[in-house]
N, C-alpha and C positions, 0 to 999 in steps of 0.2 A: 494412470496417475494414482488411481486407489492401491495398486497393488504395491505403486512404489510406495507408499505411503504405509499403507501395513504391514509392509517387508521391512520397511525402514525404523530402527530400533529409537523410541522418543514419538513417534509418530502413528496415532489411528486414526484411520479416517472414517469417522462415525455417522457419515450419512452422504448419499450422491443422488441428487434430484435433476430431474430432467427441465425445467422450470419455474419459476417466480410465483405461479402460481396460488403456492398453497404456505408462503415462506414462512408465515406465524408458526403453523402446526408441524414443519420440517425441521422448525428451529428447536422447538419445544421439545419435539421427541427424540432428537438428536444431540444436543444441548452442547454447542461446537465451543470453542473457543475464539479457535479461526476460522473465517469461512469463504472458502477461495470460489469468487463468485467469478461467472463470463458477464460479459457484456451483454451480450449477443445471445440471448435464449427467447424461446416463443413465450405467447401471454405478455407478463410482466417481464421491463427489460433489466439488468443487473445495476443500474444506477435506481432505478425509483427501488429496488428490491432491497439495495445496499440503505437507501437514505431510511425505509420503516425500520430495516435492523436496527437502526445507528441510533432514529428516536424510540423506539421498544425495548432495546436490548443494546444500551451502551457498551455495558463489558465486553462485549464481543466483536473483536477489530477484524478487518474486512481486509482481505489480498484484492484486489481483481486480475482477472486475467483473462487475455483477449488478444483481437489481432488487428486490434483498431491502434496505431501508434502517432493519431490526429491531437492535435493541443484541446480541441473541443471536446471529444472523449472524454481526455485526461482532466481537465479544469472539471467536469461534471462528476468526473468517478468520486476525485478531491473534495468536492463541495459538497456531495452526498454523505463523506463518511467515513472513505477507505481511507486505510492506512497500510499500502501499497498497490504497489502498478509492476505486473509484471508480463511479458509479452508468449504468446501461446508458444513462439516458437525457444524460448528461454530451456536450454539443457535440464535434465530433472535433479542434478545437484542443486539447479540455481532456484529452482521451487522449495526445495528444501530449506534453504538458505533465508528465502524472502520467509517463508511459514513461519520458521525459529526466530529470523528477525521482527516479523510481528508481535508475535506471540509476547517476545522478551519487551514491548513496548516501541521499540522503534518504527522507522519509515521505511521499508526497502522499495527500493525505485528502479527499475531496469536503468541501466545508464544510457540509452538511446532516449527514454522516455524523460530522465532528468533533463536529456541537452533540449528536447521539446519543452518543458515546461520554462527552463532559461530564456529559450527564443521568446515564449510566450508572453513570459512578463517584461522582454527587454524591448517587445515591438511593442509595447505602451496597450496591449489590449486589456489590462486591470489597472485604473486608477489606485493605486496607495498612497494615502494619506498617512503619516505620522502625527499622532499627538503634541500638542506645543509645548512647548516645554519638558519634555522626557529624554532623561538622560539614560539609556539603558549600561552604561559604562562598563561595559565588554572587554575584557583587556584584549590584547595583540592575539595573545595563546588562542582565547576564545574565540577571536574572529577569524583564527585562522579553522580551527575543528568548525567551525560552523562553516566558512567557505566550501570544506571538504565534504562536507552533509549537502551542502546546496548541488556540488557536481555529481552528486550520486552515489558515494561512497559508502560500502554499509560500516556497522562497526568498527570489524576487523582490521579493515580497510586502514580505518581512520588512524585506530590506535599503531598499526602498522608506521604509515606513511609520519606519524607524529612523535614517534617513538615512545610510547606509552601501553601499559599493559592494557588488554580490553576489557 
């Protein structure tokens, strides 16, 4: 992955650590943008690794990537910080893809991992509560691009399937 990374023109990969360990001092001297964290490393594991970034160092949004594609994983990487979920075995175009779409602010979500976090919140395991009285008045348009953000769809996708430039 580093190699496709620094072969790939847009993209450097400025630091690759074996562990959570030491994450202040890797972050510091590496000083990422993005930072495509596993789950799954020794020491410190990538969700408490992901949530010190996320309270230390806002600016800098967080891929995970792993081979965990459980709702409890997912609900934890989320609630820690990341600002994408994408699966070890995802094509290296498609890591590319989720990096630039972080980067650019958005959420890239594997789409197996979307239809997990759909089941998750439609088998009632998170109470949501809406405010009384809030009107969020959403037109049609927007609840439609937002439906299509909800099933996984990254940008492109979106402006694609909506007929609108991205």
């Amino acid at each position: 992955l580093e190699a496709i990374l620094n072969g790939t023109p847009g993209f450097i990969c400025c630091g690759v650590f074996a562990d959570g360990n030491n994450w202040e001092a890797n972050i510091k001297s590496s000083n990422p943008d993005v930072v495509l964290m596993d789950i799954d490393m020794p020491g410190i594991n990538g969700i408490e690794v992901s949530q010190h970034i996320n309270e230390h160092f806002p600016e800098i949004k967080i891929l995970i990537q792993t081979v965990f594609n459980d709702s409890e994983k997912i609900f934890q990487a989320l609630c820690a910080g990341a600002s994408g979920y994408i699966l070890k075995n995802d094509p290296p175009h498609k890591y590319l893809e989720a990096i630039n779409e972080v980067y650019n602010g958005g959420a890239s979500v594997n789409p197996a991992v979307a239809k997990k976090m759909l089941g998750f919140f439609a088998n009632k395991n998170v109470l949501l509560i809406s405010p009384e009285n809030t009107s969020y008045q959403l037109s049609e348009r927007e609840k439609e691009i937002l439906q299509l953000m909800v099933q996984g769809n990254n940008y492109k996708t979106i402006a694609a399937k909506s007929f609108i430039s991205y």
